[in-house]
VOGU-3710 file (C-alpha; in Angstrom, 3 decimals, decimal comma):
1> xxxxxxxxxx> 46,082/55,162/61,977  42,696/53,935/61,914  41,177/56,678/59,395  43,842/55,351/57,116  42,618/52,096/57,630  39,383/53,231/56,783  40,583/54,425/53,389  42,351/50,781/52,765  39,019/49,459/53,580  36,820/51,417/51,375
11> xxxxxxxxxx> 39,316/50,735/48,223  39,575/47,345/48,866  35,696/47,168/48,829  35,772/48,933/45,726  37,979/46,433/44,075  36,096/43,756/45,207  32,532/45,169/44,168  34,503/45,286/40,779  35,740/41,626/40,838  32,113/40,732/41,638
21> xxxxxxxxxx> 30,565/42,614/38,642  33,264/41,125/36,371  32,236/38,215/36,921  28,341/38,933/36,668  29,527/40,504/32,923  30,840/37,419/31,801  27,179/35,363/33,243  25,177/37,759/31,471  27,333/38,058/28,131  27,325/33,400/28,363
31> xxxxxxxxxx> 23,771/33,117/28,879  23,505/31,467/25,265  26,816/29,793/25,514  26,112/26,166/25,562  27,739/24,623/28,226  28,914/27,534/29,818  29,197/26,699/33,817  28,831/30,318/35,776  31,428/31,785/38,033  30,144/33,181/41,756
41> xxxxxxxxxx> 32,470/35,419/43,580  33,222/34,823/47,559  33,777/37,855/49,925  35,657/37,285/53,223  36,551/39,639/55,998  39,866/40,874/56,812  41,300/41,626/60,521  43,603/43,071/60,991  43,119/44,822/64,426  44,774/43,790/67,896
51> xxxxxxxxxx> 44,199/43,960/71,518  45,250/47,268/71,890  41,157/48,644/72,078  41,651/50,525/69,478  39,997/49,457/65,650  41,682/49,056/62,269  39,880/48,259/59,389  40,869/45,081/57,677  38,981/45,531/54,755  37,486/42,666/52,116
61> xxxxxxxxxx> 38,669/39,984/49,835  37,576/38,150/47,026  37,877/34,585/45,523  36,028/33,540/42,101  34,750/29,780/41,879  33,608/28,624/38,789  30,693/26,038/39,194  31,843/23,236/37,258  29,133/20,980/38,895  26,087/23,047/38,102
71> xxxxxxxxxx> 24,221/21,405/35,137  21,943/23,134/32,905  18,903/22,347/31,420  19,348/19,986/28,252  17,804/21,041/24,422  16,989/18,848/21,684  18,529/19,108/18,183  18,215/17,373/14,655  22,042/16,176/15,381  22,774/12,619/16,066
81> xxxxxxxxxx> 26,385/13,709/17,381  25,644/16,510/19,221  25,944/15,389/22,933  25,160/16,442/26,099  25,474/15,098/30,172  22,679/14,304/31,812  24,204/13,929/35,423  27,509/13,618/36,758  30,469/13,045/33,982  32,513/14,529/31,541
91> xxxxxxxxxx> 33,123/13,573/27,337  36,877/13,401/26,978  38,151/15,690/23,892  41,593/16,538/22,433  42,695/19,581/20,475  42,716/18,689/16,942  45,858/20,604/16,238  47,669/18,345/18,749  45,916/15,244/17,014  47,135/16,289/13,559
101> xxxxxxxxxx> 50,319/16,946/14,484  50,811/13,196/15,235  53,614/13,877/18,279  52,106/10,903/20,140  48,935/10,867/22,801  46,951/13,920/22,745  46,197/15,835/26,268  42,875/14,888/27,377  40,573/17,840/28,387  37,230/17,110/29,152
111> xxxxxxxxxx> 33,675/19,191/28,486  29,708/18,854/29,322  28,282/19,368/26,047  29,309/19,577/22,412  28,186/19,710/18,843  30,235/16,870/16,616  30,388/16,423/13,055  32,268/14,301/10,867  34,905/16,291/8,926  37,340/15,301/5,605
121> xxxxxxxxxx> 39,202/12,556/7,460  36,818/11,141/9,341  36,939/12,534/13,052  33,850/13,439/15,023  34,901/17,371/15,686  33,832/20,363/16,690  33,630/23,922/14,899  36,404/24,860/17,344  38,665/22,184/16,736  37,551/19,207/19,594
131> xxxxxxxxxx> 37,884/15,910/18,713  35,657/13,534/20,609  37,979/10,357/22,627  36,923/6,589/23,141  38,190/3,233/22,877  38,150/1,497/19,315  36,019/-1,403/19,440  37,276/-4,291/18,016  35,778/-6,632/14,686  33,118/-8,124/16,735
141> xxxxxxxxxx> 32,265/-5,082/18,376  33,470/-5,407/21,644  35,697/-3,098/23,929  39,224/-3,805/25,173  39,839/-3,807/28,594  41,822/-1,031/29,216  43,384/1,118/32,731  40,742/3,412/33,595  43,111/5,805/35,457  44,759/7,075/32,332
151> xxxxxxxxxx> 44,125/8,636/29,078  46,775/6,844/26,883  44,471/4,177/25,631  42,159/6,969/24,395  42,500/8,009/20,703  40,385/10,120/18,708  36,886/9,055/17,180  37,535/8,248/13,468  34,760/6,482/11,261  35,821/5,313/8,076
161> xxxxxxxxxx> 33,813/7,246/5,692  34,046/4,629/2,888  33,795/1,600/5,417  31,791/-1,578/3,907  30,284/-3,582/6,067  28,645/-7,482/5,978  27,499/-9,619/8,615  27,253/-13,165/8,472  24,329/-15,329/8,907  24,911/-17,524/12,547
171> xxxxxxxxxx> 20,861/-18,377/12,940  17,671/-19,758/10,610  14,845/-20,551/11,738  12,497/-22,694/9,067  8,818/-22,516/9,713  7,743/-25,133/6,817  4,682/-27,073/6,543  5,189/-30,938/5,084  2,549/-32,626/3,225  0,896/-35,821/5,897
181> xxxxxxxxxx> -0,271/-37,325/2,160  3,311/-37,652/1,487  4,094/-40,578/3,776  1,195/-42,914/3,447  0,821/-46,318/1,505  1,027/-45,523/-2,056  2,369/-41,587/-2,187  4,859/-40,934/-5,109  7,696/-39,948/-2,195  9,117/-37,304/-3,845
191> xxxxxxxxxx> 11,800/-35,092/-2,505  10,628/-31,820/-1,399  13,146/-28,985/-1,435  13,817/-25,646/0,204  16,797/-23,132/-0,940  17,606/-20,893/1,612  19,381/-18,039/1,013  22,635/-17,079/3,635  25,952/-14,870/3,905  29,264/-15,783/4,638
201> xxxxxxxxxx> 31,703/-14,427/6,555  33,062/-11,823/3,409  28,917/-10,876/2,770  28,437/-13,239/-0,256  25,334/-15,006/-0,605  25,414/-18,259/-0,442  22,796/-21,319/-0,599  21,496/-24,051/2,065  19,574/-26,869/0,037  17,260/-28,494/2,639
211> xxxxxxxxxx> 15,552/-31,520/1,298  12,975/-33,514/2,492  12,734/-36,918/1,547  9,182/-39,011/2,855  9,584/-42,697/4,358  6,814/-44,470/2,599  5,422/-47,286/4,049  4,152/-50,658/2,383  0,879/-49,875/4,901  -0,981/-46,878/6,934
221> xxxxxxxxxx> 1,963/-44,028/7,716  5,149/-43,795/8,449  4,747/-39,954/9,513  8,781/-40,169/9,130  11,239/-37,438/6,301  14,652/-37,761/6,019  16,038/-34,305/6,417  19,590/-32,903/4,243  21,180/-29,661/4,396  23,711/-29,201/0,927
231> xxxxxxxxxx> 25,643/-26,050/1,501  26,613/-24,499/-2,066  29,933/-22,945/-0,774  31,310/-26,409/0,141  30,164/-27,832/-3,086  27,178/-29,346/-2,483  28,255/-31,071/0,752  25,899/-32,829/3,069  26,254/-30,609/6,331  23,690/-31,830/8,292
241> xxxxxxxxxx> 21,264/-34,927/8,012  18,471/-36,173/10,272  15,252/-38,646/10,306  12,014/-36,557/11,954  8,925/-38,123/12,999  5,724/-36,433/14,003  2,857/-37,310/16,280  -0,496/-38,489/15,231  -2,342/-38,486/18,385  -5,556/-35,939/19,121
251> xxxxxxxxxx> -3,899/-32,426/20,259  -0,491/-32,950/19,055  -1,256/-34,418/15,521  1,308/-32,694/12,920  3,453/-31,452/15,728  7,706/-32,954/15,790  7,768/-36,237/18,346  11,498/-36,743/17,340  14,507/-36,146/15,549  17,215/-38,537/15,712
261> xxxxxxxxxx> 21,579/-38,467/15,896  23,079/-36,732/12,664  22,889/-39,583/9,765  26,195/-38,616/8,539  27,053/-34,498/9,457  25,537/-32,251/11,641  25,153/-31,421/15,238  22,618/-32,973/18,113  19,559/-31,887/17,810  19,342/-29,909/21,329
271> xxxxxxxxxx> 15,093/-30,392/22,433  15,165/-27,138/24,896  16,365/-25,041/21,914  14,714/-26,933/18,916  17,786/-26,505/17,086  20,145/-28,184/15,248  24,068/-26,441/14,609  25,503/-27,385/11,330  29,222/-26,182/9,956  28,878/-24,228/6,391
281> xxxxxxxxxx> 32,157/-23,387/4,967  32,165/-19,987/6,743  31,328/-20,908/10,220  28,735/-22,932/12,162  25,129/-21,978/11,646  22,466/-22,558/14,451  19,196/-23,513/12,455  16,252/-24,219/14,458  13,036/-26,783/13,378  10,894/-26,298/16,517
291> xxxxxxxxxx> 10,528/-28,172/19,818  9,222/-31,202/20,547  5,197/-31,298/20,228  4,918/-27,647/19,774  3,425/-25,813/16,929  6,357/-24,235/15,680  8,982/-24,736/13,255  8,451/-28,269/11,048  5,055/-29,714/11,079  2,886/-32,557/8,997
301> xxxxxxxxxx> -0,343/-31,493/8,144  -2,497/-31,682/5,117  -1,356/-32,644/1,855  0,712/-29,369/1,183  4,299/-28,121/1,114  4,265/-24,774/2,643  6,993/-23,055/3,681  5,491/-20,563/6,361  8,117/-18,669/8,209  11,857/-18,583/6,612
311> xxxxxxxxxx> 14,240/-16,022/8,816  17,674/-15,674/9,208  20,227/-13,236/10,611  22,858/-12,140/8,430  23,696/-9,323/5,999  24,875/-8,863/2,442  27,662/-5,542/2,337  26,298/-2,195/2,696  27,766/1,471/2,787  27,793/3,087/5,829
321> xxxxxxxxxx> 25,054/6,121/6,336  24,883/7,466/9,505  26,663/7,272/13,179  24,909/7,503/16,099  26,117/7,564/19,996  23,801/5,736/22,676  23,062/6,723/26,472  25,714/4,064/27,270  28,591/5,732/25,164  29,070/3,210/22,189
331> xxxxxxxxxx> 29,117/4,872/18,352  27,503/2,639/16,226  28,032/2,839/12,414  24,786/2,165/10,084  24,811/0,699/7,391  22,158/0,729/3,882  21,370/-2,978/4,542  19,793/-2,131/7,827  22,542/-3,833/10,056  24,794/-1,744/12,912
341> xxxxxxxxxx> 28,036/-2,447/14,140  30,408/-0,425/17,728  32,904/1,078/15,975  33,770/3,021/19,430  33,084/3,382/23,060  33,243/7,067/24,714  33,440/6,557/28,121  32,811/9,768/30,749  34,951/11,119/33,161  34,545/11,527/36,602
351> xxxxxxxxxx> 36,979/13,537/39,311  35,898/14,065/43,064  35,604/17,903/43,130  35,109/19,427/39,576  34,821/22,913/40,787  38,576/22,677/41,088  39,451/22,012/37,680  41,307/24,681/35,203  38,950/26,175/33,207  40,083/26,517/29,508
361> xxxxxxxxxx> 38,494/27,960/26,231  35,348/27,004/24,497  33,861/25,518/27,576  36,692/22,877/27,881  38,297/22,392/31,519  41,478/20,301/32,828  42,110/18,006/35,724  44,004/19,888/38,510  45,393/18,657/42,029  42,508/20,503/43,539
371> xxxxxxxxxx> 40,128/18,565/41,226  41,491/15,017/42,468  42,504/12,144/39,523  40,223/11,278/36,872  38,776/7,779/36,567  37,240/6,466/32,894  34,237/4,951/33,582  31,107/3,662/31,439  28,281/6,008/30,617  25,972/4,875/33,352
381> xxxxxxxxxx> 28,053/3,139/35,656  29,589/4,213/38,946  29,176/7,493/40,234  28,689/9,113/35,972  25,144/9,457/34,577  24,632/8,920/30,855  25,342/10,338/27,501  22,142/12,067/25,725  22,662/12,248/22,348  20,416/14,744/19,772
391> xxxxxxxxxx> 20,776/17,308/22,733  23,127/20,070/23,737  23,459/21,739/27,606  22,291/25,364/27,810  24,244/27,913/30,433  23,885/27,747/33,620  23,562/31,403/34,262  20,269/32,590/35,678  20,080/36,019/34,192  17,543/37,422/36,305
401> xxxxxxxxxx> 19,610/36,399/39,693  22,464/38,018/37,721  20,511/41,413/37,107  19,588/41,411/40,871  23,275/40,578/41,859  24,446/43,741/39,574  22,401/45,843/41,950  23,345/45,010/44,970  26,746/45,098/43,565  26,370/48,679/41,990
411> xxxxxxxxxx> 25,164/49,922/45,231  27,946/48,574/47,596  30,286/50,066/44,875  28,816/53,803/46,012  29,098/52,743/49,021  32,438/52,618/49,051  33,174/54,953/46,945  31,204/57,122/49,726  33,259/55,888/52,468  36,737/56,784/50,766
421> xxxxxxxxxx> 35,348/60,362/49,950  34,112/60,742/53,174  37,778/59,644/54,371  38,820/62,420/51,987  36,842/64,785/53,964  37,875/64,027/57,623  41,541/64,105/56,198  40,997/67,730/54,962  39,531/68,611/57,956  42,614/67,507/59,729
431> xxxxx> 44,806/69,372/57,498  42,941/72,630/57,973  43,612/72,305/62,023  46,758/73,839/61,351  45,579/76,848/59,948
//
């Protein structure tokens, strides 16, 4: 009968109006949840009448969608480790109760935005239990390759809090100044010598003895040193040992014009590079003199020994202070001495329709088959935008639209509520026909 159908209409509009101010409720009551993605409710038409000419109501549905794809507008903290999306991409997190529990690979969820901190054992976690995912990095710092369409190489972000840290020296460059009085007729031809200070491969210091050694002629100048690099952890080897001249000609007067084979040790001098690479005990060590007729490096001027510019890369062990996580996803460890090291890559993750993911607790959502397979990539890369750190996501809920949506909603409510008493009505009046 179609003033039945009328009354199926108007209380299926009523329970729709009510799924539709649920879900405004929970917008308005997450508009300081960080990260919180809002949920929009769809109404469709149902009809249900025929052919016949005659009219029956069909009535309304619903269907919620939560808007996994909105982002919100990023805020700036005082926290290194609090993290946010800026674009398309996820952070992959694990339940630390799963982690702790040790029964194997946790289940990766994934989330927007969250605040990390470093707890007793090390893991970068939330306040409600999240443990931030990546790839360990390995000694030197770089990333395994890994399968990008699975989470099993993930593990859980764990620094060592008591990790010490050296790095040892691979480069020196030596800026130094030799005395042109020093190789002319008569000089006392002296040795000249230059300690410099490096680290070996377990961050203790160790000692390069460069000496320079004038050729002095019978007559005029030579403009020629014999060069020696003694390296204190191999005893007082000879590593490296080379004859230099220098130019005496207007313009490039004091400037290197050669440098000839290794005497005895030591690599080729290479002339694009100005370098020479000599093998301490822990490793080879690239130490550059200066090109060719440049002003840089070794040079004969004057009648002094000067050594100008004396740098090296390198670093004695230091405690750890402070982690940090770049825009590209790798967690560096600091360290006292001033030197950094990738402990950890996080990468983001991507799936082609996010709206379609489960939605979980604490702003935490789950790949679904109507969210398509997830693929790992690098923050930055591919389709994925970049990890901000010092920054968290606010909601996305506009709570203005929200209070305009409420009224609309609270006045198709009466509406329907109108129509079914007005059913109520018309079905009394039919009863009292009788009478």
């Amino acid at each position: 009968m179609t003033i039945s159908s009328s009354l199926n209409a108007g209380v299926a509009g009523l329970a729709a109006n009510a799924s539709r101010l649920a879900t405004i409720s929970d917008n308005i009551a997450n508009s300081a949840t960080q990260g919180y993605k809002r949920v929009e409710t769809e109404f469709s038409a149902m009809v249900t009448s025929g052919s016949s000419g005659t009219y029956t109501a069909g009535g309304v549905r619903t269907t919620t969608n939560r808007l996994v794809s909105e982002n919100g507008a990023l805020v700036s903290t005082n926290n290194p480790t609090d993290l946010a999306v800026r674009g398309t991409g996820f952070l992959p997190v694990a339940q630390a109760t799963e982690v702790l529990a040790g029964n194997g690979s946790p289940q990766m969820y994934m989330t927007t935005t969250a605040s990390f901190r470093i707890d007793a054992e090390g893991y970068l976690r939330t306040e409600s239990g999240l443990m931030l995912m990546g790839w360990e990095a390995n000694a030197d710092g770089s990333i395994p390759t890994y399968a990008r369409d699975t989470s099993a190489s993930l593990e859980p972000v764990q620094i060592a809090l008591n990790q010490y840290l050296s790095e040892p020296t691979t480069a020196i460059t030596m800026g130094v100044n030799l005395p042109a009085t020093e190789t002319t007729a008569g000089a006392d031809g002296d040795t000249l010598e230059l300690p410099v200070e490096y680290y070996d491969n377990l961050g203790r210091s160790e000692t390069l003895t460069v000496s320079f050694t004038p050729t002095v002629p019978g007559t005029g100048s030579s403009n020629e040193w014999t060069i020696s690099i003694a390296d204190s952890a191999s005893a007082g080897a000879i590593i490296g040992d080379y004859t230099v001249t220098f130019d005496n000609t207007p313009g490039a007067g004091g400037t290197l014009a050669s440098v000839s084979a290794p005497i005895t040790n030591g690599g080729t001098y290479d002339a694009s590079t100005g370098s020479v690479i000599v093998n301490a005990a822990g490793g080879p060590i690239e130490i550059t003199i200066g090109q060719l007729f440049t002003n840089g490096g070794l040079t004969q001027r004057s009648d002094s020994f000067a050594p100008l510019n004396i740098a090296k890369d390198g670093s004695e062990a230091g405690n750890m202070t402070s982690v940090e996580v770049d825009e590209n996803g790798r967690v560096y460890a600091f360290f006292d001495t001033g030197i950094s090291a990738v402990i950890f890559q996080v990468p983001l993750v991507d799936v082609p329709n996010p709206n379609g993911m489960i939605a979980l607790n604490d702003q935490v959502f789950q790949p679904s088959a109507d969210s398509g397979s997830f693929f790992l990539w690098d923050a930055g890369d591919g389709p994925t935008g970049e990890i901000v750190p010092y920054a968290r996501e606010e909601s996305t809920t506009d709570v203005a639209g929200e209070l305009t949506d409420m009224i609309q909603t609270q006045r198709a409510y009466s509406s329907n509520a109108k129509v079914i008493q007005t059913v109520d009505e018309m079905l009394q009046e039919t009863t009292n026909i009788k009478r």
